[in-house]
C-alpha positions in Angstrom: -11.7 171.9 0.7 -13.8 170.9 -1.6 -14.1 167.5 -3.3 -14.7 166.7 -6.9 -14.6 163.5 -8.2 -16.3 164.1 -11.7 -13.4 164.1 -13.9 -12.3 160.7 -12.0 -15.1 159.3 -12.4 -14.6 160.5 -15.9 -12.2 158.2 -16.7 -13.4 155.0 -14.8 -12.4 152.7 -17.4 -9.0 153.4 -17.4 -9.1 153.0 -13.4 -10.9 149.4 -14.6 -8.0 148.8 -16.9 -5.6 149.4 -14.4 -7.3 147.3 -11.7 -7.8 144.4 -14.5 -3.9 143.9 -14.7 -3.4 144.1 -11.0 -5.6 141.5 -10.6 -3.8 138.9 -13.8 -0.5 140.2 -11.6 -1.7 139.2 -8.4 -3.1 135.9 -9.9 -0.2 134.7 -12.0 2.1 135.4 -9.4 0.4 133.8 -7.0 0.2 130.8 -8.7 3.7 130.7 -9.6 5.3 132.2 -6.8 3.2 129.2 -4.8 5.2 126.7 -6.9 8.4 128.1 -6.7 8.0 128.7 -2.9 7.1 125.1 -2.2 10.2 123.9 -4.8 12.9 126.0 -2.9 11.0 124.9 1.0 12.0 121.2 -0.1 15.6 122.6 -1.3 15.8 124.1 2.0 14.9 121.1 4.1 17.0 118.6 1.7 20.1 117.3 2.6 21.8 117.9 -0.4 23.8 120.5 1.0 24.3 122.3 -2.5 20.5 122.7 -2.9 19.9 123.7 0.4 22.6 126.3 0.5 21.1 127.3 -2.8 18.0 127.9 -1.5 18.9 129.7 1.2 21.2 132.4 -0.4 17.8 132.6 -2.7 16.0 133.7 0.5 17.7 135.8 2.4 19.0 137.6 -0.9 15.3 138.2 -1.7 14.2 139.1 2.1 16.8 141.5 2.6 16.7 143.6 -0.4 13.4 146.0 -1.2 11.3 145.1 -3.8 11.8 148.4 -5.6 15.2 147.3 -5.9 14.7 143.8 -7.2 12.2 145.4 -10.0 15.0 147.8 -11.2 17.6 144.6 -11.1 15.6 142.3 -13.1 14.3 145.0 -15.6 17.9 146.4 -16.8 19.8 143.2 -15.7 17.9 141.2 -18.3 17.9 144.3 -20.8 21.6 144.5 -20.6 21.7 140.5 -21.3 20.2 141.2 -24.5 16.9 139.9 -23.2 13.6 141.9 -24.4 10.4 141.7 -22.2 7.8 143.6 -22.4 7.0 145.8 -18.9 4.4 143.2 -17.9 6.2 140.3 -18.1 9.3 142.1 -16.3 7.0 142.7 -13.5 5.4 138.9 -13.6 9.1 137.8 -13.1 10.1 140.2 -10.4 7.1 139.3 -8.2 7.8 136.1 -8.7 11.1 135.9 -7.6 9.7 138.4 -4.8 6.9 136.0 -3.2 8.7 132.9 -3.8 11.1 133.8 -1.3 8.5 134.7 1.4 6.6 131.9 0.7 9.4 129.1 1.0 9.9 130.1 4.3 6.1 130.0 4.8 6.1 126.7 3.8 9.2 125.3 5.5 7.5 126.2 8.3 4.5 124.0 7.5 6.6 120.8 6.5 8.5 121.4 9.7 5.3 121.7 11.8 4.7 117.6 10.0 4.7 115.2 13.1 7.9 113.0 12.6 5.8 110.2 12.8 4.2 110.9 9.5 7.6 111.2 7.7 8.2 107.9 9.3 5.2 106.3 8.2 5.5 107.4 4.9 9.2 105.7 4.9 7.6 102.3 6.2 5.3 102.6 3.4 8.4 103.0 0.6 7.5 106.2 0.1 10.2 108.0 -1.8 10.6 111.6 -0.7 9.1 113.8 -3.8 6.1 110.8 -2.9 6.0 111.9 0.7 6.3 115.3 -0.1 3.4 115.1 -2.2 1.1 112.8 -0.4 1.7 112.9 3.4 3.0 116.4 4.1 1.9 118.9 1.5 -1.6 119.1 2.7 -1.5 119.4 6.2 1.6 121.5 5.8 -0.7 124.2 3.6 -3.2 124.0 6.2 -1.3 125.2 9.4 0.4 128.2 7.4 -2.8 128.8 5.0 -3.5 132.1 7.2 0.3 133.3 6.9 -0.2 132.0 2.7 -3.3 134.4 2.5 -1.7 137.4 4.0 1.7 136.9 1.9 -0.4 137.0 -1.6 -2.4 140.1 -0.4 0.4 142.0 0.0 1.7 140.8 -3.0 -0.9 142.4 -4.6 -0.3 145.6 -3.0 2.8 145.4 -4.1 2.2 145.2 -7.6 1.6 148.8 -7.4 5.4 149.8 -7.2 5.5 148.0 -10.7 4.3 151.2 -12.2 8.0 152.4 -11.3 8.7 150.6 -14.9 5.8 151.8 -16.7 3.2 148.9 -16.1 -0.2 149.9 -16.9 -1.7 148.8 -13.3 -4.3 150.3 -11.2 -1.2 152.8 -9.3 0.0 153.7 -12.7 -3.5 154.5 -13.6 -4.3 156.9 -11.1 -1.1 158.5 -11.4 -2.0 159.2 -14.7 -5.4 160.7 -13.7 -4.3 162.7 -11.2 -1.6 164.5 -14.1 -4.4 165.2 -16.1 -7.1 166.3 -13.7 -5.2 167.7 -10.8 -7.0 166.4 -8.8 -4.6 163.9 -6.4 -6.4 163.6 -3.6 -9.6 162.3 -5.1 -7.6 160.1 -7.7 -6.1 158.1 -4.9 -8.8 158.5 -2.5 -10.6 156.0 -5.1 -7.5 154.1 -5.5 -7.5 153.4 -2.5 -11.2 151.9 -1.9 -10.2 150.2 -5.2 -7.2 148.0 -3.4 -9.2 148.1 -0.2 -12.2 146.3 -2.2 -9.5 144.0 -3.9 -8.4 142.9 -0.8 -11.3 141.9 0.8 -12.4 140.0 -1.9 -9.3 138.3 -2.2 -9.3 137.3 1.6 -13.1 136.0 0.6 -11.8 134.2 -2.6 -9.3 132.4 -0.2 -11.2 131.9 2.7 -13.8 129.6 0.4 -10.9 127.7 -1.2 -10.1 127.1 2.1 -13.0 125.6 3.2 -13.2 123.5 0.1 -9.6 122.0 0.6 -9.2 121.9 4.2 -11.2 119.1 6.4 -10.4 121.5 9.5 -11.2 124.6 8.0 -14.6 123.4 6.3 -15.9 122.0 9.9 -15.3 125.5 11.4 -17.2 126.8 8.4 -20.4 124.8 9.4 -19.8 125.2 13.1 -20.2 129.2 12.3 
């Protein structure tokens, strides 16, 4: 067999486009998915029991169902509402809803790994609990699960590429469109693949320095290396 990657190579800027909007995905979602996580964590842990049960059917709705599945769900749930989104902002919403499940049990984890005697402190100190939240626990919460954090917004970014079931432009949907017009699979996704490989690694890079710059811990095992 014989491998040709001209015509691929060809059309390198539609592979760029693609892996342009996987990378706005992977960033928006992140963000947002972070925020929505940490909301429903708190929901989780609070003892309203209404917001906690909440919460929780949220989570295990979300972590028992594929993704593929929740993608179809949100794009003709909403169309059959009468709502109109474009394919992009579908897929902003689904991944959202998708890593904000994962991550609020990430970050339970973390504000359950708090030493009581922090939460106590921070109650001596009159601290009401959005306060404590914010300014006792939230920090070294994100730094004993940052590792599990990292990995969870990697893979949503790999799994941005199922997106392309609804027609979004992305770096999958890219080199399935390629591949159609040169016939030439293998090498198409043999570069899409060192594409999200590259991605990946750089993302675990991007991370690892915003670690460093936000985490005491993290920063002195920088310098000790």
């Amino acid at each position: 067999m014989s491998l040709d990657f001209t015509a691929i190579f060809a059309r390198w800027q539609m592979l760029q486009d693609g892996l342009l909007l996987t990378i706005q995905l992977a960033a928006v979602t992140t963000l947002t998915g972070f925020l929505i996580g940490t909301a429903c964590a708190i929901a989780r842990r609070s003892s309203l029991s209404w917001a906690s049960r909440a919460a929780g059917i949220y989570i295990e709705s979300i972590r028992n169902t594929p993704f593929l599945v929740q993608i179809f769900v949100v794009y003709f749930g909403l169309s059959s509402l009468g709502f109109s989104f474009s394919a992009v902002t579908v897929a902003i919403i689904a991944l959202t809803i998708n890593v904000g499940a994962y991550t609020a049990e990430i970050m339970r984890a973390g504000f359950d790994s708090v030493h009581r005697g922090q939460w106590e402190a921070a109650e001596c100190l009159g601290l009401s609990k959005p306060k404590a939240y914010w300014h006792v626990a939230l920090r070294p919460a994100m730094e004993r699960v940052y590792p599990s954090l990292t990995s969870q917004f990697i893979l949503l970014m790999l799994a941005s590429s199922v997106t392309s079931q609804i027609s979004v432009e992305e770096l999958t949907a890219a080199a399935n469109f390629i591949q159609s017009e040169t016939y030439r699979p293998f090498e198409t996704f043999l570069v899409a693949a060192v594409l999200y490989l590259g991605l990946s690694l750089l993302m675990r890079l991007v991370f690892w320095l915003f670690g460093l710059l936000i985490f005491p811990r993290l920063r002195r095992l920088g310098t000790a290396l």
